[in-house]
C-alpha positions as CSV (number, residue, x, y, z in Angstrom):
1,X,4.6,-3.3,9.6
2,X,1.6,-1.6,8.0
3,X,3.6,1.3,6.9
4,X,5.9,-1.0,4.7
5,X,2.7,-2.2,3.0
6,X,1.0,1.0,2.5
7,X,4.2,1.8,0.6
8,X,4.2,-0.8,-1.8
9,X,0.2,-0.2,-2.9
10,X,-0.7,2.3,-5.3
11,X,-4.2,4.7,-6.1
12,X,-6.0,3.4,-9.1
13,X,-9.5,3.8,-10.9
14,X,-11.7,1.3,-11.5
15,X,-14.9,1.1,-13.4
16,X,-17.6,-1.1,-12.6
17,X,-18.6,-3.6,-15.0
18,X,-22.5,-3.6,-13.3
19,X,-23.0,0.0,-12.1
20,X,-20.8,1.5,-14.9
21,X,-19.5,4.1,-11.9
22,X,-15.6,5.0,-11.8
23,X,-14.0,4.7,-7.9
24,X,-11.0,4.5,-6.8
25,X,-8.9,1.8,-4.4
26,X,-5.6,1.2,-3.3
27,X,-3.7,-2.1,-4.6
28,X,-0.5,-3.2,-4.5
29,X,0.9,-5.6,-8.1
30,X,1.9,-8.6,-7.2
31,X,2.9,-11.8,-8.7
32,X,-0.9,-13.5,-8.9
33,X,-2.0,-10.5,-11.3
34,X,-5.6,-10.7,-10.1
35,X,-7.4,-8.0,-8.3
36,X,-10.5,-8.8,-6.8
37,X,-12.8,-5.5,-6.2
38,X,-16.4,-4.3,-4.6
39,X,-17.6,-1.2,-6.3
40,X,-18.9,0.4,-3.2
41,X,-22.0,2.3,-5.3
42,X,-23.6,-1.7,-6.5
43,X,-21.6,-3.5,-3.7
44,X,-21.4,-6.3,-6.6
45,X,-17.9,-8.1,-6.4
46,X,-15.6,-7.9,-10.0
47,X,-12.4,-9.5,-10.9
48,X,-9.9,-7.4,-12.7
49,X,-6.8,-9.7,-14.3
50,X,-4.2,-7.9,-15.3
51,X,-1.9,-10.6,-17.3
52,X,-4.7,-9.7,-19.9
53,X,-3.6,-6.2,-19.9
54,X,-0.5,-4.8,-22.6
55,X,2.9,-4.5,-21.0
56,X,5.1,-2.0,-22.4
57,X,8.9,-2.3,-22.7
58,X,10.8,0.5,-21.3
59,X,15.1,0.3,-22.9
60,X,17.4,1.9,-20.2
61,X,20.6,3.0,-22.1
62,X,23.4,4.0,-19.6
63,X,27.3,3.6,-21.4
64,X,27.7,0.4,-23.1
65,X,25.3,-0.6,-21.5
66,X,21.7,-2.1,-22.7
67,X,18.9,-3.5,-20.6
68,X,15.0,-4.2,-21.2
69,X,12.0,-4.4,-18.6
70,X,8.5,-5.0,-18.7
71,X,6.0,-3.7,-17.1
72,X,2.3,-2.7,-17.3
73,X,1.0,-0.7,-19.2
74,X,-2.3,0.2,-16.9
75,X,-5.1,2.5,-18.3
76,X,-6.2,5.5,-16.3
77,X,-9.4,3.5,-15.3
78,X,-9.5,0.5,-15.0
79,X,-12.2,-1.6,-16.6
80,X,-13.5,-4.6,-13.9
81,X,-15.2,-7.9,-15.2
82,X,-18.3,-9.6,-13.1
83,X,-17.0,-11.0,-9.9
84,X,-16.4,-15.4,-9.8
């Protein structure tokens, strides 16, 4: 069972919104669209919510054929907001 989730969670970077510091964590995207984070330099807890974030549209094109999905378009370091 931990395997399957290890699968679905992904590497990203994060910067802390107190320490300023970049780190990295696994998460996995789900539905909710809100990470909640400890930098581990300040220990201080940050919310990141990614419905805020810009979603790209990718166009698959195969034959006749036409479909359109969205998805996010996450930068390469992750800016966090002061924890709740």
């Amino acid at each position: 069972m931990w395997g399957k989730t290890m699968k679905n969670k992904k590497r990203y970077t994060f910067k802390c919104w107190n320490c300023q510091k970049t780190y990295t964590l696994q998460r996995e995207i789900t539905a909710e669209q809100k990470w909640i984070v400890a930098c581990p330099y300040c220990l201080k807890e940050a919310v990141v919510l990614l419905s805020f974030l810009p979603k790209k549209k990718t166009v698959f094109r195969g034959g006749q054929a036409e479909a359109e999905n969205e998805e996010l378009d996450l930068p390469e370091i992750i800016p966090t907001e002061a924890g709740e």
